[in-house]
LUMDRENTOR-866217 format. One record per residue (C-alpha): x, y, z. Coordinates in steps of 0.05 Angstrom, whole numbers, padded with zeros to 5 digits, always signed. Layout:
XYZ...
//
This chain:
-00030+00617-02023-00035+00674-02067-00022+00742-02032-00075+00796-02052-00033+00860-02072-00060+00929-02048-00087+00977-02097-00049+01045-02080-00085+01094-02054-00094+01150-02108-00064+01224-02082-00128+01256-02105-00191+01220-02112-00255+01266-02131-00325+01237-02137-00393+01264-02149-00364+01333-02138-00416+01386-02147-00407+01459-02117-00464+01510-02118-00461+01586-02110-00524+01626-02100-00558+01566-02135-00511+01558-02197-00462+01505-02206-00395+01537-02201-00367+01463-02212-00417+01407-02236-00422+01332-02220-00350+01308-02240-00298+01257-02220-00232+01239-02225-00160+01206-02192-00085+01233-02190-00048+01180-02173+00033+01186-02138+00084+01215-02192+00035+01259-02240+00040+01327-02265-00029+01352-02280-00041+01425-02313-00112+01440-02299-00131+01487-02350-00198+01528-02360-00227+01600-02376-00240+01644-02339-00295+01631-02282-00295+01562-02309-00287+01535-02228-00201+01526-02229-00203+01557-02165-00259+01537-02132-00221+01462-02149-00168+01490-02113-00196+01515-02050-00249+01454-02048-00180+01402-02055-00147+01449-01998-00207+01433-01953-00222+01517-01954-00284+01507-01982-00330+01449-01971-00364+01410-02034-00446+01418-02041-00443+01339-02062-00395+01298-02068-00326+01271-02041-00245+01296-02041-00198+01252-02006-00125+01264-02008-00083+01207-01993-00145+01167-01973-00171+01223-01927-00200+01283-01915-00165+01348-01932-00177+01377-01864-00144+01320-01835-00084+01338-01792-00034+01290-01825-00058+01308-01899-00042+01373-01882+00028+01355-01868+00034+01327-01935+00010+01385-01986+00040+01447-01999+00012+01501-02036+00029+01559-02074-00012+01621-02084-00018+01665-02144+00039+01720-02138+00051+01696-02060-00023+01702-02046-00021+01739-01972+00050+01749-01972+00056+01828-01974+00123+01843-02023+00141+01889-01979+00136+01841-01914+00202+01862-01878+00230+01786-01875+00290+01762-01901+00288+01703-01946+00311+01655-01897+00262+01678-01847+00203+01665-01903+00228+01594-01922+00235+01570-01846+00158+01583-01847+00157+01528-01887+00158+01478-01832+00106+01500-01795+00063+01448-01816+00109+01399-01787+00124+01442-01723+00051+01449-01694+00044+01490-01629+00097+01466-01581+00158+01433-01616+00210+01481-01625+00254+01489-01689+00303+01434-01698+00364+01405-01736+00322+01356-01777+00279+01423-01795+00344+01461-01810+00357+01405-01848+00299+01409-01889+00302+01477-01905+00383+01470-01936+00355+01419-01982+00301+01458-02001+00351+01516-02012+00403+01476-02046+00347+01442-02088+00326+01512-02126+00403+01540-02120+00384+01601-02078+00440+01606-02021+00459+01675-02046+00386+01703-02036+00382+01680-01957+00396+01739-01922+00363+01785-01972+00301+01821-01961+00240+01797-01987+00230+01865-02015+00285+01871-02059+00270+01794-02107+00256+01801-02176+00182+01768-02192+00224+01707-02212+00274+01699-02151+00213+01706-02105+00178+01652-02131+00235+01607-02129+00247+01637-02042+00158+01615-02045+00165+01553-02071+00227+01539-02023+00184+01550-01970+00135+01490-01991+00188+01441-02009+00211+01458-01941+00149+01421-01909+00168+01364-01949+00108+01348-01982+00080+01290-02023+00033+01337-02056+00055+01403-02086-00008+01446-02115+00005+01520-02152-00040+01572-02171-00014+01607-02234+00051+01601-02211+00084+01637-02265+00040+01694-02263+00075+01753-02278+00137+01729-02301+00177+01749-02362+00194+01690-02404+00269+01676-02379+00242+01666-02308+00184+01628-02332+00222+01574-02373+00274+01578-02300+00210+01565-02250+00180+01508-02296+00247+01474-02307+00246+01470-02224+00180+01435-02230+00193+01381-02285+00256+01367-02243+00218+01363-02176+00172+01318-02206+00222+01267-02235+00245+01267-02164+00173+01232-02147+00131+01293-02126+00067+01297-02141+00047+01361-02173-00019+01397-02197-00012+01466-02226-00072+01517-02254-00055+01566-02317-00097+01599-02364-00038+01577-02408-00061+01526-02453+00019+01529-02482+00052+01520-02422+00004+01463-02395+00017+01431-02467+00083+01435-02467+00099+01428-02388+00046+01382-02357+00042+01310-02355-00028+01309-02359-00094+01360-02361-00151+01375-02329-00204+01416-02371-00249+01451-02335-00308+01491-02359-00358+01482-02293-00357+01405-02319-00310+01369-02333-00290+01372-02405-00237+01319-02401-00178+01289-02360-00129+01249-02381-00052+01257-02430-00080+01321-02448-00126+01303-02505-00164+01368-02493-00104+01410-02516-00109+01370-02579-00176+01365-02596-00195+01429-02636-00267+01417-02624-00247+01410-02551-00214+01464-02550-00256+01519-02586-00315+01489-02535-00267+01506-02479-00242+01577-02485-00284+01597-02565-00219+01600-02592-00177+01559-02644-00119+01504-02625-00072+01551-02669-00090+01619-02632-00086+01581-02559-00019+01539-02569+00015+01597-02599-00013+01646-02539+00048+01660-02493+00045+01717-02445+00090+01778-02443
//
């Protein structure tokens, strides 16, 4: 007797997905699967529906049509919640000037894994040394937030997800802002975090660094232009469709 083997479960599955705005389609009818191990650069211009993808695969916003499961579920569920961590644009709600130390901001982290009544414990304090010792920031722990450069408080944000220990890491611009020594720094961090097994999905408006950095694409323009080992950032067709610019002027765009 033969035993069946199980198809695994992608981390992202998308189908249908439509999602209107005052009657427009701010995303349009697509689909399409991450599975366990990628690293996907989902790249598009501006208003192009990068994130409203975000907040529709956080479960912040709900689809029009359409389904998102994470992990086989919904991503409201309590237990895929666990599993994804996310990283805003410049530390999205996270005032600069929030008087916290560092160590205070990654502990945060494990929230997700806390809930309401179980107190902080050695397998969190645990968690949050690896996630320290992972990104080599000891030194900043008892510093202010306040006083990071733009690059050393992304490393102290991104701490504070790999803290949760998630099986899904997804970033919004995360390089935003950077000069180019930090930015190289903060995307060497991902490729290694990935080819420890995490899943990641990044957005930039950087069709060099998703090109160069990214495993994969996603090319959004309200559809979806393409997905897959980023034939869209090779295709000049593709490309000049996407942003009405050439390959050249796009690949050799790096921000100051």
């Amino acid at each position: 007797m033969r035993v069946k083997q199980k198809t695994p479960v992608p981390v992202i599955d998308v189908s249908e997905l439509t999602f209107e705005r005052n009657g427009e389609d701010v995303i349009h009818h697509f689909s399409f699967q991450i599975s366990e191990g990628d690293y996907v650069g989902v790249i598009g211009p501006n208003g192009g529906g990068k994130t409203t993808l975000l907040r529709l695969l956080l479960g912040l916003t709900r689809p029009t049509t359409g389904t998102i499961r994470l992990f086989g579920k919904h991503p409201t569920d309590r237990g895929v919640r666990r599993d994804v961590a996310y990283v805003a644009q410049r530390g999205g709600s996270l005032d600069s000037q929030f008087p916290a130390t560092v160590r205070e901001v990654i502990r945060a982290g494990r929230t997700p894994r806390l809930g309401l009544f179980r107190p902080f414990g050695a397998a969190d304090e645990k968690a949050v040394r690896r996630a320290v010792k992972e990104l080599d920031i000891e030194r900043l722990l008892d510093r202010p937030m306040a006083r990071l450069s733009g690059g050393e408080r992304q490393k102290v944000l991104l701490a504070r997800a790999l803290a949760g220990e998630p099986r899904l890491l997804i970033l919004d611009e995360p390089t935003d802002g950077l000069d180019p020594g930090s930015r190289d720094e903060f995307y060497a961090l991902l490729r290694k975090l990935n080819k420890g097994g995490l899943t990641i999905v990044f957005v930039s408006h950087d069709v060099h660094a998703v090109a160069q950095e990214a495993g994969a694409a996603i090319c959004l323009k309200h559809n979806l232009v393409c997905h897959g080992e980023k034939a869209c950032l090779i295709d000049r067709q593709e490309l000049h469709n996407l942003f009405h610019a050439s390959r050249a002027e796009l690949l050799t765009h790096h921000d100051t």
